[in-house]
C-alpha positions in Angstrom: -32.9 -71.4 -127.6 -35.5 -73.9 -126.5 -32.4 -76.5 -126.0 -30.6 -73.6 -123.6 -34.1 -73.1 -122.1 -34.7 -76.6 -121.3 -31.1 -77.4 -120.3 -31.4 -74.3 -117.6 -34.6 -75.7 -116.4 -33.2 -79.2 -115.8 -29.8 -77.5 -114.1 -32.8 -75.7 -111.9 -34.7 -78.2 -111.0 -31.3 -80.9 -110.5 -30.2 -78.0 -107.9 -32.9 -77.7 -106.3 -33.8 -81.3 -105.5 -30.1 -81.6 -103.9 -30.4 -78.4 -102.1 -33.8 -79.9 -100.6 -31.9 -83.4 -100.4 -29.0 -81.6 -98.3 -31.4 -79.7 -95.7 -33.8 -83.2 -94.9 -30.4 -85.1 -94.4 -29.4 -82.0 -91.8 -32.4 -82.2 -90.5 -32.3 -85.8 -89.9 -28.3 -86.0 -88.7 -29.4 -83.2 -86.2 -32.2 -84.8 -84.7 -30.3 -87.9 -84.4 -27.5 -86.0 -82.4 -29.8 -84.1 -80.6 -31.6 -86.9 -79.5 -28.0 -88.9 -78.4 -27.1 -85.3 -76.5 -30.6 -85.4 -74.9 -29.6 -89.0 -73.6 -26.5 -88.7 -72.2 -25.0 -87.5 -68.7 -24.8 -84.0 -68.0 -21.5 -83.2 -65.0 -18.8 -81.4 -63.9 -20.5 -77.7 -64.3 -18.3 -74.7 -64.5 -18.7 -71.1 -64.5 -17.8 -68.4 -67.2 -16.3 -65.6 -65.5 -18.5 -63.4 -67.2 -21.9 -65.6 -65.9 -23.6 -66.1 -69.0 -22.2 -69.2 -69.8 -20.7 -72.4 -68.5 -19.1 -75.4 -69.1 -19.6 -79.0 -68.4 -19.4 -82.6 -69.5 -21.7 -84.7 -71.6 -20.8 -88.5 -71.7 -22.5 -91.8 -72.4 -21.5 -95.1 -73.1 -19.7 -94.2 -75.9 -17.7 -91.4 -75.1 -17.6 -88.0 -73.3 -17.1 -84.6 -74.1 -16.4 -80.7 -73.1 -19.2 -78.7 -74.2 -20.2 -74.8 -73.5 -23.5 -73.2 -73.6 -25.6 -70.2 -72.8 -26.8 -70.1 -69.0 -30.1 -71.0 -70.4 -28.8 -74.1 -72.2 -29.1 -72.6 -75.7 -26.2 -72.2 -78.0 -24.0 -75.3 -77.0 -21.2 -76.5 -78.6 -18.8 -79.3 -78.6 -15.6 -78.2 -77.7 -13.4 -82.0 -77.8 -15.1 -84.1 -80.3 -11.7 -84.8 -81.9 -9.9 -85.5 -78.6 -9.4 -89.3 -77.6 -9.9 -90.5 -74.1 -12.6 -89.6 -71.0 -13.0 -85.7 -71.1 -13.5 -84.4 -67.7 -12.9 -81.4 -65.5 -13.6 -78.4 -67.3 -12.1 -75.3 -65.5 -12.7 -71.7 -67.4 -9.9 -69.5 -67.5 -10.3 -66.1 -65.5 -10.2 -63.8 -69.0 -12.5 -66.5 -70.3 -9.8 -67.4 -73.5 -9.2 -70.9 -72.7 -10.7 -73.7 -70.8 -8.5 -76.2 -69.3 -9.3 -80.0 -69.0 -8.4 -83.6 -67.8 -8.0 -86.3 -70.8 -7.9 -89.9 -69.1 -6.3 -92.4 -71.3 -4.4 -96.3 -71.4 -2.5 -96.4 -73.8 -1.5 -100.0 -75.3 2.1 -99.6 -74.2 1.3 -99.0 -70.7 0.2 -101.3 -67.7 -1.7 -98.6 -66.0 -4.1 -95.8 -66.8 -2.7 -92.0 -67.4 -3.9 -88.6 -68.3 -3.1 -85.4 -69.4 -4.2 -81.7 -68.7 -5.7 -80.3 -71.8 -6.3 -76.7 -72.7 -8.6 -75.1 -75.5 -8.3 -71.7 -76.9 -11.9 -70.2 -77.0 -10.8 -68.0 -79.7 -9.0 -70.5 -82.2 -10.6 -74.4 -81.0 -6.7 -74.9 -81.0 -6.5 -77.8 -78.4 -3.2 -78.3 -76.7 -2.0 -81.1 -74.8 0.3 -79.3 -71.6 1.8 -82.4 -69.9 2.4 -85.1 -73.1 6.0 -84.5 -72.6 6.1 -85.9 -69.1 4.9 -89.9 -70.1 3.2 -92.8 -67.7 2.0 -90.5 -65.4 -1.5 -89.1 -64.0 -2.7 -85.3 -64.2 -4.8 -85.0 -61.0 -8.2 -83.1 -61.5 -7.1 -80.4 -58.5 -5.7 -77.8 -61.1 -6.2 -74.2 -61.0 -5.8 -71.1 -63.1 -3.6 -67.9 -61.6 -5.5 -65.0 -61.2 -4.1 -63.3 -64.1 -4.7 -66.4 -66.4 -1.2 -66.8 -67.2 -0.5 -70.2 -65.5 -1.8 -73.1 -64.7 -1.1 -75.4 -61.6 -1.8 -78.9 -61.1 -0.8 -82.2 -59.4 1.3 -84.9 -61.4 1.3 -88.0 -59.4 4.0 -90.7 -60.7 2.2 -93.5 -58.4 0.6 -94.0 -55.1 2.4 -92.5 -52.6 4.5 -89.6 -54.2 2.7 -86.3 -56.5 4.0 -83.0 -57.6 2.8 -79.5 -58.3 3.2 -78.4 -60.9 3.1 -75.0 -63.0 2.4 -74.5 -66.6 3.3 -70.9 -68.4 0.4 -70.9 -71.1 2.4 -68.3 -73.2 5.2 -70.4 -73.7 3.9 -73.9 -72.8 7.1 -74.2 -70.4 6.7 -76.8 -67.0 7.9 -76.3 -63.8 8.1 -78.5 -60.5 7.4 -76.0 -57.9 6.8 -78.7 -55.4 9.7 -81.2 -55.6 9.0 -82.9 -52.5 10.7 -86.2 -53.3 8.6 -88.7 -52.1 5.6 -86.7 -50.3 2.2 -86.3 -51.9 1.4 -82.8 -53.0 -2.3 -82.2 -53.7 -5.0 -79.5 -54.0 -2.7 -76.3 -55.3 -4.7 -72.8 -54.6 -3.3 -69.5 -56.2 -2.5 -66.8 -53.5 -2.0 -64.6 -55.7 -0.4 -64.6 -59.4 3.2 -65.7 -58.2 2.3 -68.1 -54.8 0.9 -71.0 -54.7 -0.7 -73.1 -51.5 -0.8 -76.6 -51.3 -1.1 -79.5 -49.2 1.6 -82.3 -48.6 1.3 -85.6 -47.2 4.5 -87.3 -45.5 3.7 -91.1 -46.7 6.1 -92.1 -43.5 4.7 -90.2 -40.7 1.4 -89.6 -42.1 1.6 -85.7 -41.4 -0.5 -83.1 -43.3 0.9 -79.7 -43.8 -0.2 -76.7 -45.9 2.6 -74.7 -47.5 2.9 -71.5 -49.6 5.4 -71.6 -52.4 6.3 -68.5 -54.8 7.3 -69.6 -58.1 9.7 -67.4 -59.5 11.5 -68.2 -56.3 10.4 -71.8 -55.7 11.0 -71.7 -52.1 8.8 -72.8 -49.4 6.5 -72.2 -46.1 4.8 -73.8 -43.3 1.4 -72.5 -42.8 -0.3 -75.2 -41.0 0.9 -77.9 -39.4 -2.1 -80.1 -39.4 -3.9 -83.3 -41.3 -5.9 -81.6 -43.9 -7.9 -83.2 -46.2 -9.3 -80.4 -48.2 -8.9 -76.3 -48.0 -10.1 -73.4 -49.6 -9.4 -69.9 -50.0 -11.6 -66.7 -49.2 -12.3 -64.2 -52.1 -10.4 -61.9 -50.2 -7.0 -64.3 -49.7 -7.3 -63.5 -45.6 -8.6 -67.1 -44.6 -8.5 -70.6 -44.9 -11.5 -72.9 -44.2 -10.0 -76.8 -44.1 -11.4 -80.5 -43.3 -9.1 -82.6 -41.3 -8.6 -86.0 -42.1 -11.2 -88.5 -41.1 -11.2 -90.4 -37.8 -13.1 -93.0 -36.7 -15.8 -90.7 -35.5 -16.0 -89.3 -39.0 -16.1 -86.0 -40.6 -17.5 -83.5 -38.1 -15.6 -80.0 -38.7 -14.1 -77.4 -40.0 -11.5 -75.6 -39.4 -11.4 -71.4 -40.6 -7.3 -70.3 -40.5 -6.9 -66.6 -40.4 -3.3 -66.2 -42.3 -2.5 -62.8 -41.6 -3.0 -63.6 -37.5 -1.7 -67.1 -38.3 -4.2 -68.9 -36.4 -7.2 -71.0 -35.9 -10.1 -68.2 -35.6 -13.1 -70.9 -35.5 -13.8 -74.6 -35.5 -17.3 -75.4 -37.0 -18.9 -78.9 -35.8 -21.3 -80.3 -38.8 -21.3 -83.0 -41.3 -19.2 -81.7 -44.0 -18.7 -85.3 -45.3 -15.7 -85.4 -48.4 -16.6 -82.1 -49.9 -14.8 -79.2 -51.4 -15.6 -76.6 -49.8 -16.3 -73.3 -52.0 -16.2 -69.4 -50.8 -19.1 -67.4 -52.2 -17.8 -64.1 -54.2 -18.9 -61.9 -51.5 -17.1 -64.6 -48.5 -20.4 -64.7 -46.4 -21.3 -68.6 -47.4 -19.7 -71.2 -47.9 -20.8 -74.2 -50.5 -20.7 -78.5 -49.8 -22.1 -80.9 -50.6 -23.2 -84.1 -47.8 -24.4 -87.9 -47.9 -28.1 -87.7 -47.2 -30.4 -91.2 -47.2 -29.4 -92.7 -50.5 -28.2 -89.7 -52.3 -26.2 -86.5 -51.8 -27.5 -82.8 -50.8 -25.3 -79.5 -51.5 -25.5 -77.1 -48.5 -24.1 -74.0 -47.6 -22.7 -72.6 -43.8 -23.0 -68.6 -43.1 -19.9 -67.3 -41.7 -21.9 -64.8 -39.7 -24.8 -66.2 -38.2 -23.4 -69.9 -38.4 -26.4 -71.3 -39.9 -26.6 -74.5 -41.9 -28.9 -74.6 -44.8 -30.2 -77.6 -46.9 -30.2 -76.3 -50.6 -31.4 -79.4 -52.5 -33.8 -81.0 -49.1 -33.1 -84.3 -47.6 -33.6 -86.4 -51.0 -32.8 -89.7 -52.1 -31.6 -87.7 -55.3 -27.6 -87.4 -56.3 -27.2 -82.8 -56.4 -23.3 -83.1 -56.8 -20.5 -80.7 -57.8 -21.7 -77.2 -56.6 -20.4 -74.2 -57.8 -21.7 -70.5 -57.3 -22.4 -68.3 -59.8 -19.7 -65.1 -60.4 -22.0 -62.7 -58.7 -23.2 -65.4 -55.7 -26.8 -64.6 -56.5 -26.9 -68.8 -58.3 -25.7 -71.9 -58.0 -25.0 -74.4 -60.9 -24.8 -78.0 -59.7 -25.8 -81.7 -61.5 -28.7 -83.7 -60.3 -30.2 -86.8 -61.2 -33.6 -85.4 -60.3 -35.0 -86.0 -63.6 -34.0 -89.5 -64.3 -31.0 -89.1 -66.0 -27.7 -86.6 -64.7 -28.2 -83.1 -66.4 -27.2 -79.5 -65.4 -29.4 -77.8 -63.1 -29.3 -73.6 -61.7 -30.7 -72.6 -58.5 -31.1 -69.1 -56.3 -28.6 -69.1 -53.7 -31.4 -70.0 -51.2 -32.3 -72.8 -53.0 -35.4 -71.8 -54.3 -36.5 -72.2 -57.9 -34.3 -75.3 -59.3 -34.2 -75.8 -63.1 -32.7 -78.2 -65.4 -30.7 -76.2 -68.0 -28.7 -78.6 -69.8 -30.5 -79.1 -73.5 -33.8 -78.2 -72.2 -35.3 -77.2 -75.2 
């Protein structure tokens, strides 16, 4: 009895020194990672659709990586730990199931750098690789999901001067070239609505720019506008278009707003608008860019109404990059190197009250 007593004791006392061994090393390996997290580069911020979360990317020196979290930077999570290659791009699906991503890779039997487009079920951490099928080519970052989450379309660019769009059927992983353009460039695709897309080509040989609407059951095509376009976007309510024409030598100076169901230019904005996408807020009152200022970059926004530029972020020698507004328009997540180091920062839609988010524990 004393044997059985002294034997349980021992088993007691053995279990209990691992159990305390296991929760200092979990300690330890978690204050180690959280200290590498705290370190590296916070971009590339994206919206849930529901607005109490988002995505973005952390990377350092060693490697980068999708990862979610709660609005207040609580709760994240690694999403691609076990994916090879530069992470970047996250773009949240609209019934918030899947986020979709760029993987950037050279692999050892190729000359040049490729990549792929990525998605990752929310529900399952299945990862799936779309585009490994079509080899040696790159997956531009311009993708975008249909409204109803059922597609995907992007640009696949097979080398300098000739691109594709592209459309993905997430149910059934099946590609389709809705472009097929020969040897034009096809960029930026924008969903119209579930079954049309917009894009913009460029005709290498007579250096034309023209936005087209395709339908992609039907995969035909139409003219829009017949002008050099850099970069477009589309109003919440699909009714206009607000584009940058391609520099000139006085640089960028306007932009363009495109009614499509009068089919014509209804204003021309003069401003800085630099190389930025332009976004739509929800409500289609503002519009979001960023600009060069001093030695850094400031986000702004223009008021379709009153026509009124605002500085956001204040003429700063700080990088505020990658805007995007929140799903009710009332915030704006952006990165900033206003710390020291690139995190994840949320701001009123007037600026005021700028926080870093990312990890700020």
């Amino acid at each position: 009895m004393n044997n059985w007593s002294t034997k349980i004791r021992t088993e007691k006392t053995s279990r209990c020194f691992l159990f305390l061994l296991i929760f200092v090393m979990s300690v330890f390996f978690h204050s180690v990672k959280a200290q590498q997290i705290d370190s590296s580069q916070k971009t590339f911020p994206f919206w849930a659709p529901s607005g109490d979360r988002f995505a973005f990317v952390s990377w350092d020196e060693s490697e980068d990586n999708i990862w979610i979290a709660d609005i207040n930077g609580d709760n994240a999570r690694n999403l691609t730990f076990n994916v090879n290659g530069n992470k970047f791009s996250p773009k949240w699906s609209p019934d918030e199931r899947y986020i979709a991503f760029n993987v950037a890779y050279r692999d050892s039997d190729q000359e040049e750098s490729s990549s792929d487009l990525y998605i990752i079920n929310l529900e399952t951490d299945e990862i799936t690789n779309l585009t490994d099928r079509i080899s040696a080519v790159v997956v531009s970052e311009d993708f975008a999901w249909s409204p109803n989450a059922e597609y995907l379309a992007f640009g696949i660019g097979y080398d300098s001067y000739q691109r594709d769009v592209w459309v993905a059927n997430i149910a059934d992983n099946t590609l389709t070239n809705v472009s097929k353009a020969g040897d034009k460039f096809n960029s930026y695709p924008i969903w119209l609505s579930d079954d049309s897309l917009l894009y913009t080509r460029t005709d290498q040989h007579s250096s034309e720019d023209q936005l087209f609407i395709t339908r992609i059951d039907e995969n035909d095509e139409e003219l829009i506008i017949n002008d050099d376009i850099l970069v477009f976007a589309l109003s919440p309510d699909k009714e206009y278009i607000a584009y940058i024409p391609l520099p000139t030598p006085q640089a960028l100076t306007t932009m363009t707003i495109f009614s499509i169901k009068l089919n014509q230019v209804v204003k021309e904005v003069d401003g800085n608008f630099g190389y930025s996408l332009l976004k739509w807020s929800p409500n289609g009152d503002e519009i979001l860019f960023e600009v060069p200022s001093n030695a850094g970059t400031d986000i702004m926004t223009f008021n379709w109404d009153t026509e009124v530029f605002t500085n956001l972020t204040g003429c700063s020698c700080e990088s505020h990059r990658n805007p995007v507004w929140s799903p009710n328009g009332q915030y704006i997540l952006y990165q900033s190197d206003k710390s020291g180091t690139s995190g994840i920062w949320l701001m009123e839609k007037d600026g005021a009250n700028p926080t870093e988010i990312t990890f700020h524990q």
